[in-house]
C-alpha positions as CSV (number, residue, x, y, z in Angstrom):
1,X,121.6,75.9,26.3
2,X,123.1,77.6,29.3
3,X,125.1,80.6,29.5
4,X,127.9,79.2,31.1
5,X,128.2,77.2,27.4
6,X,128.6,80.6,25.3
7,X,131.1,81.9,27.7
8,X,133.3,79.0,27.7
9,X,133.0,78.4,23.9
10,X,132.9,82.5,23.1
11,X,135.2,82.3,20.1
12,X,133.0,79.4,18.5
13,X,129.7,81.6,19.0
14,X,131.1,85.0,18.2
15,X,130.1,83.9,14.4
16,X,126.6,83.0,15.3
17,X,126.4,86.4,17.9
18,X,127.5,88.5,15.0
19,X,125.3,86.6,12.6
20,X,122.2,87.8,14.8
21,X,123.6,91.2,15.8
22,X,125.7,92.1,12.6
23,X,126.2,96.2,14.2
24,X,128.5,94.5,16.5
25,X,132.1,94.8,15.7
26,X,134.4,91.7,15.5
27,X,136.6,94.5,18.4
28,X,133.4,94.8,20.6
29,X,132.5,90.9,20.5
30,X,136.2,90.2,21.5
31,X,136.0,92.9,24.3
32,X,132.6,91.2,25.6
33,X,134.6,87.8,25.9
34,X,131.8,85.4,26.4
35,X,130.3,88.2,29.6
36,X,126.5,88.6,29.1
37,X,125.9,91.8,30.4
38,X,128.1,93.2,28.1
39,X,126.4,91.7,25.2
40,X,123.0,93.2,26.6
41,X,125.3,96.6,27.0
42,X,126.4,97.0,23.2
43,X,123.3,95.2,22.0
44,X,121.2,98.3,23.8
45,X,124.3,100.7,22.4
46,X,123.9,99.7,18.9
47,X,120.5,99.2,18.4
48,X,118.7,101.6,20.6
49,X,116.7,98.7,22.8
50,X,115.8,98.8,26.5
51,X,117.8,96.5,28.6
52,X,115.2,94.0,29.3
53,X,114.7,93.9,25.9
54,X,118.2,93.0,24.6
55,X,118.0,90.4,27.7
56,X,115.1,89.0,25.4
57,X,116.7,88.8,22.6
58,X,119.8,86.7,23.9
59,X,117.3,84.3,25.8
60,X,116.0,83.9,22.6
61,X,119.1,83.5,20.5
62,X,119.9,81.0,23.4
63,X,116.8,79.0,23.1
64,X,118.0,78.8,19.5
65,X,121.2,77.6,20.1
């Protein structure tokens, strides 16, 4: 699945995002509004992970998905 998928669906995959990243705040997920980079921002925020290594985790979650 592509990106452009989550964005345009965001409130469908917020449960499945907060599922896999439960620090993140239902407020945080609906200020990130589907934008990657600002998943990879609050996923590096909350859980102390270089960026290229939140990037990771989201391709994975994607190739999940």
């Amino acid at each position: 699945m592509n990106w452009d998928r989550v964005e345009g669906n965001w409130k469908q995959f917020k449960g499945n995002i907060r599922s896999q990243w439960g620090k993140l705040t239902d407020d945080e997920l609906d200020q990130i509004q589907g934008n990657r980079e600002a998943l990879a921002g609050k996923i590096q925020e909350r859980y102390g992970v270089a960026k290229d290594e939140a990037d990771r985790e989201i391709d994975a979650w994607l190739a999940r998905h």
